[in-house]
N, C-alpha and C positions, 0 to 999 in steps of 0.2 A: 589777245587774252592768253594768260597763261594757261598750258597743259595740265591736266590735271591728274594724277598719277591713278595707276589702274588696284584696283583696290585687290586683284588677286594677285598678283606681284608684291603688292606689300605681305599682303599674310604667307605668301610661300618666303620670302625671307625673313620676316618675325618669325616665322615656325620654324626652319631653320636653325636661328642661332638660340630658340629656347629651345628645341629639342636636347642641344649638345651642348649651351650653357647650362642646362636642370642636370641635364645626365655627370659633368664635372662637378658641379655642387653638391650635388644626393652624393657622389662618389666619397670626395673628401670629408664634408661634413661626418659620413655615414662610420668611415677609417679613423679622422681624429676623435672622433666621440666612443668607439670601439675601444683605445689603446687607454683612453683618458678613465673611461669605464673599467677596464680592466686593473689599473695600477688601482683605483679608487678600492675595486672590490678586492684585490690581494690585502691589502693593507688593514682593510674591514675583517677579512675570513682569517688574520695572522690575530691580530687583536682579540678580537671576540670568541674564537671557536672555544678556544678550551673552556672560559665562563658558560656559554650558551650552553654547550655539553655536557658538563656539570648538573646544569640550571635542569637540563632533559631528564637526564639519571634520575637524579633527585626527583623529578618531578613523577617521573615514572613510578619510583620505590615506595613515596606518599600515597600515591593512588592505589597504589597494590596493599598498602597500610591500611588506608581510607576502607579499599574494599575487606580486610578482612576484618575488621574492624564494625562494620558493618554487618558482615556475617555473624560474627559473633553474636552481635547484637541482637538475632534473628533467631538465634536456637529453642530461646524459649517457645518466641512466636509459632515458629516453625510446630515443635511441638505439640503446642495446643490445638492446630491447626487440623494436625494430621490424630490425634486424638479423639477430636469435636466430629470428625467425618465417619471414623471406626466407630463409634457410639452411635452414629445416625443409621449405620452400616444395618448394627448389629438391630437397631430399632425397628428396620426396614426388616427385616429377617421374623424379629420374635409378629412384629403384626402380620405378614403374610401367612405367616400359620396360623395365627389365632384367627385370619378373617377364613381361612379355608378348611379351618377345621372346627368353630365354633359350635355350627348346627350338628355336626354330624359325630362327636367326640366329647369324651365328659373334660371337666377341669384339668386333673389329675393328668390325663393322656394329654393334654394338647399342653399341659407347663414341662412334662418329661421332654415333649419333642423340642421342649424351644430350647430347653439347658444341654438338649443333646445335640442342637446344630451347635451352639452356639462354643461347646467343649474343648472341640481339639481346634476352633482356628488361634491360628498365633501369626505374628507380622510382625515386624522389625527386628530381622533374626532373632525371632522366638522368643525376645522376651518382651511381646506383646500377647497380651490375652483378657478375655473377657470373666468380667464377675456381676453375680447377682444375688441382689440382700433386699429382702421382704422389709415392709415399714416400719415392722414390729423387733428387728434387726438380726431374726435369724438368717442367717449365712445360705442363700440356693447354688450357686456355685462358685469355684473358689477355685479356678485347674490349676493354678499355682500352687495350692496348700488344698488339695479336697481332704483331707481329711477332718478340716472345720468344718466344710460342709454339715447344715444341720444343725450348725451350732450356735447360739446368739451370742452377736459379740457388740451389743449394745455399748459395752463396756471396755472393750477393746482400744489398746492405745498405740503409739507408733512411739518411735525410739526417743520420741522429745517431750510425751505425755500429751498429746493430742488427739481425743475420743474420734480417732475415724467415721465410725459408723457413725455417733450420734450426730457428728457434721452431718456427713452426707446425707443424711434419711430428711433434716432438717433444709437443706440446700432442694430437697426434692418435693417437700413440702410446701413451701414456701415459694419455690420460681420456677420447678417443675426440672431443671435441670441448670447445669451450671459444672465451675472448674473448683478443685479442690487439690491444695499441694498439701504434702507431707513427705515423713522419709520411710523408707520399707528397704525389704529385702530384696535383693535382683536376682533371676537365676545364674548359678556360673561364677557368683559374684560374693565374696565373703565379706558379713557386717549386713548393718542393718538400715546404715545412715546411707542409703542413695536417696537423692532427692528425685523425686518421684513426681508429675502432675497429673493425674485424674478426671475425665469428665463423667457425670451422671446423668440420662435420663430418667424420667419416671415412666414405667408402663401401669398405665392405667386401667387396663383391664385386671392385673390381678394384686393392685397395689405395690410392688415391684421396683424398684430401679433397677436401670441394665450400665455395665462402666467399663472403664479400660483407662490403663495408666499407660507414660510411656517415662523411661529415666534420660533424663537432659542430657547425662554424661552421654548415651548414646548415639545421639543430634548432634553434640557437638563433634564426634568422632565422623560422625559421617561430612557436616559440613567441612571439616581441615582436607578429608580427602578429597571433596569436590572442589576445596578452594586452590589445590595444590595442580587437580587437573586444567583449572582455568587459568592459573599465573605459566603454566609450562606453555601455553599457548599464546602468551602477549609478546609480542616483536614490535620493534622502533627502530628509526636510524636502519641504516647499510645493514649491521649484524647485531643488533641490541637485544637483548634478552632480559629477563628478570631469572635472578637464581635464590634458593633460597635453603640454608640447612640449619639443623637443628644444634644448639650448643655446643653438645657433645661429637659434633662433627660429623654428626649423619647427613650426607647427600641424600634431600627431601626432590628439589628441581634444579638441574644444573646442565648448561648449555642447549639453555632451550628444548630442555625433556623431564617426564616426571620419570623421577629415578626410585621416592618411595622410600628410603631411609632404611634400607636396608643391607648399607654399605657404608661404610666411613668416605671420607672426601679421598685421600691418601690412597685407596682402595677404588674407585672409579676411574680416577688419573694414575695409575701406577705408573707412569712411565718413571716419574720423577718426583716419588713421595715427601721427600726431603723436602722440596720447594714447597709440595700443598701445604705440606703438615704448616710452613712458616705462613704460607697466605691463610691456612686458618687461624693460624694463633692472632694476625696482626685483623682481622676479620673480626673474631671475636670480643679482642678489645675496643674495635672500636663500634660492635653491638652495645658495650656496657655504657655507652655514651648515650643520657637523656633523649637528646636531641640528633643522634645518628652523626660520622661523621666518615671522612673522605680517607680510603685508602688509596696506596701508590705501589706500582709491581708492573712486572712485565709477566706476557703469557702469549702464545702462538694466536693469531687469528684465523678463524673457521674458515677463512675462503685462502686460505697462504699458513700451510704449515709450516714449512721448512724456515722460517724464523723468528725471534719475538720480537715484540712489538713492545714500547712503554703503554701503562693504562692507567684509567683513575677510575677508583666505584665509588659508590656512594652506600654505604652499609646501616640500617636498622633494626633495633630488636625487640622481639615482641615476648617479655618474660614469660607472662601466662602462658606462652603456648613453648617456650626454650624454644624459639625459632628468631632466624635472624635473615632480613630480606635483604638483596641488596642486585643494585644493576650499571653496566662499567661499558667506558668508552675508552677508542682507542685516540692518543693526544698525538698519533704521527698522519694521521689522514690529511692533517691541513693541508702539506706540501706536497703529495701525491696530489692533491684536488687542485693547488695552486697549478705546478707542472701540465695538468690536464685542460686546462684552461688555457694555459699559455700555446700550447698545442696548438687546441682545438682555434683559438682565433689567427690564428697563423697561418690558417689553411682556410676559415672563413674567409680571410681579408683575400686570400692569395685570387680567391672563386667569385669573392665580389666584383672586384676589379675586371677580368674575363667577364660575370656577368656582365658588367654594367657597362663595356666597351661593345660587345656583341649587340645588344639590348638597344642602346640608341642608334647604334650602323642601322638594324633592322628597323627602328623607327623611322626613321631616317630618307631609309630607302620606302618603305610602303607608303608615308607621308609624302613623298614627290609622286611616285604611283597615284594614287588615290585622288590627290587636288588635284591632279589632272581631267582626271576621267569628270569628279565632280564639277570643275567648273564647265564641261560640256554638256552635263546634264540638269542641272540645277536653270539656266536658262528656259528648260524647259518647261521643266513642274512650275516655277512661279508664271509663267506664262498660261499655263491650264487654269491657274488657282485664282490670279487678275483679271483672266476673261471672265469667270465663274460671280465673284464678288461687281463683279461692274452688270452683270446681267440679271444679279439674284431678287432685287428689289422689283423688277415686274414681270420673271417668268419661273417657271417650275420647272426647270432643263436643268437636271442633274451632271456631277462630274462625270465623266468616263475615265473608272478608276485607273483601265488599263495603258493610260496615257500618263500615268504617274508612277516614275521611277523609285524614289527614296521612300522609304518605312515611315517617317515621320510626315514625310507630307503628303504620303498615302494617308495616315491616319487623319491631318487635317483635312482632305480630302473629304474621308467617309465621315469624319464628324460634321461635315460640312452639309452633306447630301442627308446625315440623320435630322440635323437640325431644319434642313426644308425638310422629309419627311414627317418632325416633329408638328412642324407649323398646319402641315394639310390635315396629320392624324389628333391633333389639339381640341379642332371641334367636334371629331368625331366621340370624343373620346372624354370632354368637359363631365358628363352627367357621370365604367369601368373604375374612372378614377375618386370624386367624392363617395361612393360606395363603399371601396376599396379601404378610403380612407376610415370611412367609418366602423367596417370590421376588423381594420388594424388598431382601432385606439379601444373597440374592447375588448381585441384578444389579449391585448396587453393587460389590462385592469383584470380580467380574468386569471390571466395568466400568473399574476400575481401574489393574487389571493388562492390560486392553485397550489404555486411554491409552497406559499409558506403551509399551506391545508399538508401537503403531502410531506414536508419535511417532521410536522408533529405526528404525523400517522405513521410516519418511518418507525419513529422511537417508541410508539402505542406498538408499535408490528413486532418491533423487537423481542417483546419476551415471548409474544402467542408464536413467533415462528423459531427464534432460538431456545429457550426451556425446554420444548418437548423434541429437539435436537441433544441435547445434553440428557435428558432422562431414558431415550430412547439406548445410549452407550454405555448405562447401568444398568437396563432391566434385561432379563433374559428373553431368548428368542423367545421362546414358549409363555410368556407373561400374557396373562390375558390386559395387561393394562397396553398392551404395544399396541392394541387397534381402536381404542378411544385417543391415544395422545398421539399417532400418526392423523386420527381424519383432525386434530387441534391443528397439529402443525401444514397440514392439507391445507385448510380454512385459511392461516394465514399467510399460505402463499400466493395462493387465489388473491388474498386483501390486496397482497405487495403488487399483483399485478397492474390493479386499480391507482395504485399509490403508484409505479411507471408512468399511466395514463397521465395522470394529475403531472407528472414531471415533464412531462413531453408537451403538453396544454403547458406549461411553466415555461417552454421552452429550454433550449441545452440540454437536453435529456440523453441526445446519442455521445454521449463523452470520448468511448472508443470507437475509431474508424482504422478500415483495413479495406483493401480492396479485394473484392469477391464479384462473382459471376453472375450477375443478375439473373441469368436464365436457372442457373444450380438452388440459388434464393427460392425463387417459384416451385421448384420442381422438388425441394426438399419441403415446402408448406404442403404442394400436393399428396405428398407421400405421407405426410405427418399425423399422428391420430387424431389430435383436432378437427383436421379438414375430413378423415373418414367420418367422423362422428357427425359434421354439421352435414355430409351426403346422405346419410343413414336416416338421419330423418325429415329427408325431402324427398323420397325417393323419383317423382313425379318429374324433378327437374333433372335437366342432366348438362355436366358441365364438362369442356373440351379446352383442351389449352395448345396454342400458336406461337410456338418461340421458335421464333424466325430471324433476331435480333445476333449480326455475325461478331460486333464487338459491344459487349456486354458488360465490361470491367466497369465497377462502381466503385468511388472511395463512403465509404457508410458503416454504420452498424449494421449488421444482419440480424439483431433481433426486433429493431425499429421496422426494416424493409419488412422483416415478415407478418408485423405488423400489422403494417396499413394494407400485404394484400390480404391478411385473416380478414380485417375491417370489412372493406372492398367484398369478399367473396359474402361475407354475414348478410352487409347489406343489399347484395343483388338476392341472397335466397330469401331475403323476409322479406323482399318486395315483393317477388312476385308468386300472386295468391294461390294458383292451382298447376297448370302445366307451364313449361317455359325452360328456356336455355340461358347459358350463362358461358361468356367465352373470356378467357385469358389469353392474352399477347402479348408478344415485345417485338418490337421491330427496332428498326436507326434509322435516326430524323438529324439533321444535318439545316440549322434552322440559321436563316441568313437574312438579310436586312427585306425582304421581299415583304409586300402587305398582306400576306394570308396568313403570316402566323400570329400564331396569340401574342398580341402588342409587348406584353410582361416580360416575356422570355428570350432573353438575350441570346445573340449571336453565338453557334459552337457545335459542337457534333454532342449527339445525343443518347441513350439509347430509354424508350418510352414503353411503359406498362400499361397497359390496356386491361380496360373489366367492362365487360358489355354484355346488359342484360333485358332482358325481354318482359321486365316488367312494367305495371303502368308508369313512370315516367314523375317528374317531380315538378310540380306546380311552380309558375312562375314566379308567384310572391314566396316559394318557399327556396326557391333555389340560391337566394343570397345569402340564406341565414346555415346554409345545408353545413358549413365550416363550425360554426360557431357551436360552443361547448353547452350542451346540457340542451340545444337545440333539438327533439326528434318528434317523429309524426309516429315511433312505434306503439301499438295496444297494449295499454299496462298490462303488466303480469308478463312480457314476453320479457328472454335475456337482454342485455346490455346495458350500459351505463351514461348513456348519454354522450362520450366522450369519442366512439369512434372515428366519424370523421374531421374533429377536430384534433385527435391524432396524429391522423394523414398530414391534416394543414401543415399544423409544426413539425413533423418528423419533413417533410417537402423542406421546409423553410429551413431547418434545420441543416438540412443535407446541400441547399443552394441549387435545388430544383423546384419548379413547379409544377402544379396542378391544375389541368383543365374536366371540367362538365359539362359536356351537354345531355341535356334531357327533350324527351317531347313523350306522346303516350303512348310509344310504340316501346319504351326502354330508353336507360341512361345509360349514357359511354361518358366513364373516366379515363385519361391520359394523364400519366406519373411522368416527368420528364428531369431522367437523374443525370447530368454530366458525366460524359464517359472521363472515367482516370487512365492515366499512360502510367500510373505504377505499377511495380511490381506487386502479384497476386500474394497473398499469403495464404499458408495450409492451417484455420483453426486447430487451437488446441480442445482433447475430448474430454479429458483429462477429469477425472469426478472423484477423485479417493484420498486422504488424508494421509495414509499411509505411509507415502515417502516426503511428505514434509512435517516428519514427527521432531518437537523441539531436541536439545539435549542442556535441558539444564539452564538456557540462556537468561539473563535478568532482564526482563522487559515489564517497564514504566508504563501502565495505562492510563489517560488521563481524558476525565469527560464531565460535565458537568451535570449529567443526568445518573440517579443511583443506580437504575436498573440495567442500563448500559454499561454502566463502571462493572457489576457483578455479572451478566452474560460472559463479557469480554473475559473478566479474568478466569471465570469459569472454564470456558471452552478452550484458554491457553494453560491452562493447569491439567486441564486433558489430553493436551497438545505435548505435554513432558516441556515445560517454560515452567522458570519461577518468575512470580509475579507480584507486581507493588503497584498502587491505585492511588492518584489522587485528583483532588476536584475543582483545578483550576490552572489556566498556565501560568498562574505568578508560583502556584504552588508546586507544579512541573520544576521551572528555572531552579527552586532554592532545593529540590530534594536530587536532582542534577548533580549539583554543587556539592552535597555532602556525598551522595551514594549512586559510582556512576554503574550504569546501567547499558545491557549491549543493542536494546533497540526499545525506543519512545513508541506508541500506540495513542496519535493524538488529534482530536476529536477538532473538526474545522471550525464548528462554532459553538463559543460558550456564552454563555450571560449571568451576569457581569463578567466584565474583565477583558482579557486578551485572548482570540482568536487563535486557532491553530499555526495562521504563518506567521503571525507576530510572536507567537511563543516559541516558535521552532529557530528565527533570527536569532532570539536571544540568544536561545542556547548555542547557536552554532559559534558564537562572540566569543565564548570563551571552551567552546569542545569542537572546532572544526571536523573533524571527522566524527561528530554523534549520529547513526542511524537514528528513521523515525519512515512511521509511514503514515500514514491523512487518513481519517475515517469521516464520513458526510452522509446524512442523508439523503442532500442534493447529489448530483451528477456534478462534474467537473467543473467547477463554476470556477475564473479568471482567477481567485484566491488561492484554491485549491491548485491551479499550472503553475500558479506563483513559487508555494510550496515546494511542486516537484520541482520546478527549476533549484531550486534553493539547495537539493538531495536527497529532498524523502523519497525513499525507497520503492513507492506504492503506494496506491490508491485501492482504499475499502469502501463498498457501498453498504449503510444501514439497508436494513436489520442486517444482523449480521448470520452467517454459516460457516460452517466448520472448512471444507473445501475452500473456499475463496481464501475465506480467514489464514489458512494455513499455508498456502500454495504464498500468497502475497507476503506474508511474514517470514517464510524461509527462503525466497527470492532475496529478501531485502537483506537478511543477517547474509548470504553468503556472497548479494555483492561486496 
């Protein structure tokens, strides 16, 4: 009979010459695909660059078009804006008086004081100020012109023939308050014809309208200078800038700074005025071009003085304003980048080659090492595993793991010995498990209808907890209204906490995890006023705590842990009725395939929270339902919500620990068992003040399909120093993109109808790769919302919304 070849001799020579045949192949392939790449890409980067760069410039100079273009468009808005709020202002001002001085003051004295606050304010360098004209159209105050005061000017007209007053009094009549344009006189200002816009309330206690104008020309003078600070700060490319002067040659922005126009071009660059004055003239001419077109010159580059370079810009003029924008690349970078390339593969290939000859030697040699040793011991373990399999069918004699070498077929091993454990703990075990099952399929259905309960009470939460955050940053300290609309905004934080619960019964509720100290968790609850408050009135009971637990680190929420032990401590003290003790602990539990542990709870080191309490103990038909939400045995009229230790359950579930109970009538012992993490610990931020994440000026997009939401938001970012633009859908997001871009998106995860927050934010990325945006959800971080972040948004907002978060998350996002 033939011999028949030993099958480890074959694979040490098949491994052999595929170690050092792969390693020749990966070599060369890896070299001719390098060189072939390389020529392919020179050829590409010689052809295209100067189009593509062009294509940049331009694209750039558009956008900066696009955006002033759009400012423009905004001044009136702007305007009215800032008008309609000074009016509400001065509204807010004349009723505070009349309500605190009504009883105590005649007519006469409480209208002198409101004309006398109302007098000397003025706002937008001064040529803003307030006026007030009776219904009957005599003139109450006038700080621009008092000397009408007193006078009726029913009749009174403005420079076009258009009866002012008899508008307004009619406009106050009729809708109570409203915008009114004409032309007037400005201060400072000669002539008559500024156009002017106007808002009116009516004050109805003395028949009255209260107004304020502001003049457009002066919005617009402010928007050029804001628009001028925002283009000084756009960069592209290696050294791309946006430069931009005014006709007459004023340096406005140039070399990526605002310079302010109060210097000629010639005069900024003196080295060599001769050459500017000619890059202005040919600049110029081709601003007078409809359509913008391409200048050619050479000029030093910012990172290499010492000589010029050829360039191309791309130049546009915006007549209205004698301004002309333009942004320029250099056309010699090609062959520097070519050179660098050619370099740099030069010295890759040189490194590959050493690597890849080192790299199979040491394969090489560890692969003869290695099959050696294994074909001596591989005899063994399937030797352990064949006895095992041929005995398993009529005895329960486990492997002895210690008689098994290899990681793999250790594990076959232990799955081997679980699965006979399986089979012995199956019957025990038939009636833990259909229970089990049965409170898993209606945590779920619960949980459900949880979500979506809490995600509508989110947006109900919204304005009871953000409005009276916003009104509380305009009333003065001493307001007698600050302690009705703080216990408002009290009340709805108390709800959100409720609306948590509901999230965590939802399940996914701890979104953020960080590893913290389990024992620091407890010992900061104990310390916390909450837990004095629930001692304070129990006095009878007294509670002791045992953190004896030496590795402690938990990957978790720490507002979830503190949680379930606030839960935990509530419900050992309303169980038990008159005297009694209540103890807290942690220890480390190191839980291993042995039969004393709770069947559930997988193999792995532990560290486990303990609440044991010395009350009567919880009935046996009650103890399966004790998880299950809206379950409780408490006496109406007492705190809680039904929800506590269904909680626990999902915050356990959540975190991929579990929870044990036993009860009997002596007191019930809970065990919390959280997986100890081997990460690194983090130091929370305390961080509570709006202060240093105040905006400047930034345009950000809010987008939500709920109004109330839409107006919180923009609100509390228009107090934040952001300008802001609102619209109510992501189709309508994408197209207002597109015309008016914008430095960071505010966008709502789920809307209805339509497209969802990460399908709207794709879009946009399609054609603005680098567009900020940050995700706002009533839910907690739900698989759409990671989606998102993966995608770039900036940050993650939780409904209802606050100023802190709000702020801190949105100036995180603009300055990565």
């Amino acid at each position: 009979m033939k011999q028949k070849p030993y099958f480890t001799k074959i694979i040490q020579i098949y491994g052999i010459v595929l170690i050092v045949g792969v390693a020749i192949s990966i070599m060369a392939i890896d070299i001719i695909g390098s060189y072939r790449d390389f020529n392919r890409r020179s050829e590409l980067i010689r052809t295209d660059y100067i189009t593509k760069q062009k294509q940049i410039i331009e694209q750039e100079v558009m956008r900066v078009i696009a955006l002033i273009s759009h400012e423009k468009s905004q001044s009136e808005i702007l305007t009215r804006s800032k008008i309609k709020l000074r009016v509400y202002e001065a509204f807010s001002i004349a009723q505070n008086i009349y309500q605190e001085n009504k009883s105590s003051r005649s007519k006469d004295e409480i209208q002198k004081m409101i004309l006398d606050a109302l007098r000397d304010i003025r706002f937008e360098n001064k040529s803003g100020y307030y006026f007030a004209t009776r219904l009957d159209g005599i003139e109450l105050l006038f700080a621009d012109k008092p000397e009408l005061e007193g006078s009726n000017l029913l009749n009174f007209q403005d420079s076009r023939g258009q009866y002012v007053i008899k508008d307004m009094i009619e406009i106050a009549r009729q809708a109570g308050e409203g915008f009114y344009e004409y032309h007037w006189t400005k201060p400072d200002g000669e002539g008559n014809g500024f156009k002017k816009i106007s808002f009116i309330k009516q004050f109805e206690p003395y028949d009255w309208f209260i107004g304020t104008g502001l003049y457009v020309e002066d919005i617009t003078k402010q928007i050029k200078t804001n628009l001028l600070s925002d283009i000084s700060r756009i960069r592209f490319g290696k050294e791309g800038y946006v430069f931009v002067n005014r006709f007459n040659g004023d340096a406005l922005v140039a070399n990526g700074k605002f310079i302010g126009g109060t210097k000629k071009l010639w005069e900024v660059f003196s080295k060599n005025p001769e050459k500017t004055k000619h890059l202005y003239d040919i600049s110029y001419k081709a601003a007078l071009e409809p359509e913008g077109d391409y200048i050619y010159y050479s000029l030093v580059k910012l990172t290499d003085q010492t000589k010029e370079s050829p360039k191309a810009s791309f130049i546009y003029g915006i007549p209205e304003f004698q301004w002309y924008v333009g942004a320029g690349v250099y056309l010699d970078d090609v062959e520097s980048d070519i050179i660098l390339l050619q370099t740099e593969l030069n010295e890759q290939i040189k490194g590959k080659i050493l690597y890849f000859s080192l790299t199979a030697l040491f394969i090489l040699l560890i692969f003869l090492f290695l099959f050696n040793k294994l074909n001596k011991k591989l005899k063994n373990d399937f030797t352990v595993l064949i006895s095992f399999f041929k005995n398993a069918a009529g005895s329960n004699q486990a492997i002895d793991l210690d008689r098994v070498q290899f990681h793999e077929l250790d594990q076959m091993a232990g799955n081997a010995n679980k699965m006979l454990q399986d089979k012995i703990q199956a019957e025990k075990d038939k009636d833990r498990l259909i229970k089990k099952l049965h409170i898993a399929q209606k945590m779920e259905s619960i949980g459900l209808m949880a979500g979506g309960v809490a995600h509508d009470l989110n947006n109900i939460l919204s304005g009871i907890v953000a409005y009276p955050e916003l009104l509380l940053l305009k009333l003065d300290k001493e307001s007698d209204l600050r302690k009705p609309i703080e216990a408002i905004q009290q009340s709805g934080q108390r709800a959100a906490t409720v609306v948590a619960d509901l999230l965590t019964v939802a399940r996914g509720a701890a979104s953020i995890r960080e590893v913290h100290d389990l024992n620091v968790l407890v010992q900061e609850y104990l310390n916390s006023p909450e837990y004095k408050k629930l001692v304070s009135l129990s006095p009878n009971i007294s509670c002791h705590h045992k953190l004896k637990a030496v590795h402690a680190d938990i990957l978790c929420s720490p507002v979830h842990v503190k949680k379930c032990i606030m839960n935990l401590l509530t419900n050992g003290f309303e169980a038990i009725i008159d005297h009694g003790e209540i103890v807290v602990s942690t220890h480390n539990q190191y839980v291993d395939g042995s039969l004393n542990k709770p069947s559930e709870i997988e193999t792995g080191e532990y560290v486990v929270l303990c609440v044991d309490d010395t009350g009567p103990g919880i009935a046996d038909k009650d103890l399966e339902h004790v998880f299950e939400p809206f379950y409780t045995k408490k006496v109406m009229g007492r705190s809680g919500t039904g929800l506590g230790l269904a909680v626990v359950w999902n915050t356990m579930e959540d975190h991929n620990g579990k929870i044990v109970v036993e009860s009997s009538n002596k007191g019930t012992y809970f065990q919390l068992y959280f997986p100890i993490s081997k990460k690194e610990r983090v130091i929370p931020s305390r961080e509570n003040t709006t202060k240093k994440h105040l905006g400047n000026n930034e345009h950000i997009l809010v987008v939500d399909d709920e109004p109330q939401l839409r107006d919180i938001a923009s609100q509390m970012l228009l107090s934040l120093g952001y300008k802001v633009d609102v619209v109510t859908s992501g189709e309508l997001a994408i197209d207002f993109v597109k015309k008016n871009p914008v430095d960071l998106i505010v966008l709502d995860m789920l809307m209805d109808p339509g497209m969802n927050g990460r399908q709207t934010y794709a879009e946009i990325l399609k054609q603005y790769p680098d567009q900020k945006a940050v995700i706002v959800s009533g839910y907690s971080e739900s698989d759409d919302v990671k989606a998102t972040l993966r995608l770039g948004a900036g940050g993650f907002i939780k409904k209802p919304y606050s100023m802190v978060p709000l702020s801190r998350v949105i100036k995180e996002a603009l300055n990565n």
